[in-house]
N, C-alpha and C positions, 0 to 999 in steps of 0.2 A: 504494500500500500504506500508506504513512503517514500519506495523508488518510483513508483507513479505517479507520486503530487510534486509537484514543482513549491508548495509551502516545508514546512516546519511541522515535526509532531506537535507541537503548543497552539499549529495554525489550525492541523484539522481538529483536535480538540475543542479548539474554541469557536471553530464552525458549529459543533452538535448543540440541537437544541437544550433551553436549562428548564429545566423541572421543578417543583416545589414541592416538597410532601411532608406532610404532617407526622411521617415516624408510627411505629406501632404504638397504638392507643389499644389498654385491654380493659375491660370491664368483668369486675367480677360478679358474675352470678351462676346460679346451680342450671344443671342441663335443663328442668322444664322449664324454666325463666328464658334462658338462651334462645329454647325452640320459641316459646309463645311471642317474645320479641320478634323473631328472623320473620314467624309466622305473619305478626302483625303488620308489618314492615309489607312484608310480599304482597299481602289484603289492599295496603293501600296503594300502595306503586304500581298494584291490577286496577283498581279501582279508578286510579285517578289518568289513568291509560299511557304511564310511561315505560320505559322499554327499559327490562332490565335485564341481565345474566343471571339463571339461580344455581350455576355450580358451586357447589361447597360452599354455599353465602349466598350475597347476592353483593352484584357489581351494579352500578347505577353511573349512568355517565351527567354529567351536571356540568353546562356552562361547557369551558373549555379542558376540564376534568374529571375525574369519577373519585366515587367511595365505595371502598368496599365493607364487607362485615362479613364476621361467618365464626362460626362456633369453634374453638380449639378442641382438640383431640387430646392433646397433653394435657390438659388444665384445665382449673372452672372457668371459663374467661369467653367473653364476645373479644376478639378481634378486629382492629378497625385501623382502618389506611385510606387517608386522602393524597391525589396527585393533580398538579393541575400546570398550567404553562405559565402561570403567573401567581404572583404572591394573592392579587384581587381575587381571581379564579379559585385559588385555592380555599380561601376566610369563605368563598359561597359555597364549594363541595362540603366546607365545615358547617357552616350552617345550615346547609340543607341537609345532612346528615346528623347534627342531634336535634333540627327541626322535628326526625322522623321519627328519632331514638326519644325526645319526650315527649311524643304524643302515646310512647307505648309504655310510660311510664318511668322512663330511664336519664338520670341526670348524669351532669358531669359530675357529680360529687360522687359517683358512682365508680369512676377512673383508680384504676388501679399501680397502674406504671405505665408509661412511655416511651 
């Protein structure tokens, strides 16, 4: 690749697009808390007729970003990861995501590690 670019390793580096992401957010609760959450989540994201991914969670695209969630397997824990192409992008995948997470009864105070 390098013999093919007429730049710098620092130059195509800094060509790649830059990312924002929020870092693992885990939420402790016990597994039927975790499902009734994903479950509630799923009800309204059908309901309200947006297009989402439900493998092993559910991926939701938001704005110029997405958020995921999904249940650990190792741990009591909801799992959550927002990315987005900008810092703005990203505060709205956040907030559209515990938009969603307290209407199912789930706060931030509920955060466990990051």
């Amino acid at each position: 690749i390098l013999s093919a670019h007429s730049g710098s390793l620092s130059d195509i580096r800094e060509s790649f697009p830059v990312f924002h992401d929020s870092g693992e957010i885990r939420i402790a609760l016990n597994e039927d808390q975790r499902m009734r959450v994903l479950d509630s989540i799923e009800q309204r994201l059908t309901a309200e007729g947006r297009p989402f991914f439900a493998l092993d969670g559910l991926r939701v695209e938001c704005g110029n970003g997405f958020w995921m969630i999904r249940s650990s397997n190792t741990q009591p824990h909801l799992t959550i990861r927002c990315e987005a192409g900008s810092r703005e992008g990203l505060e709205d995948c956040l907030n559209d995501l515990w938009n969603q997470l307290n209407l199912s009864n789930v706060s931030r105070s509920d955060v466990v590690g990051v």
